[in-house]
N, C-alpha and C positions, 0 to 999 in steps of 0.2 A: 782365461778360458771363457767361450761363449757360450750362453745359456743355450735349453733346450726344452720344447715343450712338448712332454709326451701325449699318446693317444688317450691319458686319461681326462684329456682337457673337454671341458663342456661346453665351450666356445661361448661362456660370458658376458664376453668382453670388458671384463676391466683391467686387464693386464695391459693392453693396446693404449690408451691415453696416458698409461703413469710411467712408460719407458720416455727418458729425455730424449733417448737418441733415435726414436723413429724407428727403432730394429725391430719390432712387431704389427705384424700384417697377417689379415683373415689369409690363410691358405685353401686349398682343396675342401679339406674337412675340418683341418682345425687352424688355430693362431700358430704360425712359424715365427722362428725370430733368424734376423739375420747378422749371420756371426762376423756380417765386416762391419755392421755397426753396434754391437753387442759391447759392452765395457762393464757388465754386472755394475752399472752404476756408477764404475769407477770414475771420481771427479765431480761424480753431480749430489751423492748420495751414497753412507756410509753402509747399508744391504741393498741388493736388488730389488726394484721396487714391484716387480710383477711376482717376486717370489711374497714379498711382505701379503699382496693382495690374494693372489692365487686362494680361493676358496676350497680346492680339490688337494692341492697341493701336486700339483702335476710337472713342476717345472724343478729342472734338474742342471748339475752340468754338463757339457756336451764334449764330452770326450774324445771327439775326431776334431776340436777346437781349442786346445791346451793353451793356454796363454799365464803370463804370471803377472803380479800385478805392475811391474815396472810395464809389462806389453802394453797391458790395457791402461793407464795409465797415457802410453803414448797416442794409443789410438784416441783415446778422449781428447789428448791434444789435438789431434789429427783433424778429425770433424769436428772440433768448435774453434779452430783457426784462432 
């Protein structure tokens, strides 16, 4: 399942350098992550490393992006070839 950053994000930014896989970008108003490069870490790190920093604690998972860990897992294979 890919993460999810709610509106209660303060737009910090430190969640943005500590994702390995590039899935978090300034959006509109707040930090989005994108759920085709999202793997909650899977592969590079044993928790989510924007939930570890998340000062607000704003980051959730994102439930219209259900994945299990064999998915994410593959997708980590995916984009680090």
């Amino acid at each position: 399942m890919a993460l999810l950053i709610g509106d209660e994000c303060i737009n910090c930014d430190v969640c943005e350098p500590e994702c390995p896989n590039g899935a978090i970008s300034q959006g509109d108003e707040i930090y989005v992550i994108n759920p085709g490069l999202c793997t909650e870490c899977v592969g590079h790190h044993d928790k989510p490393q924007c939930i570890e920093v998340c000062p607000v604690d704003c980051i959730s998972k994102d439930r219209d992006h259900v994945e299990n860990q064999d998915a994410l897992y593959s997708k980590y294979l995916r984009l680090t070839g």
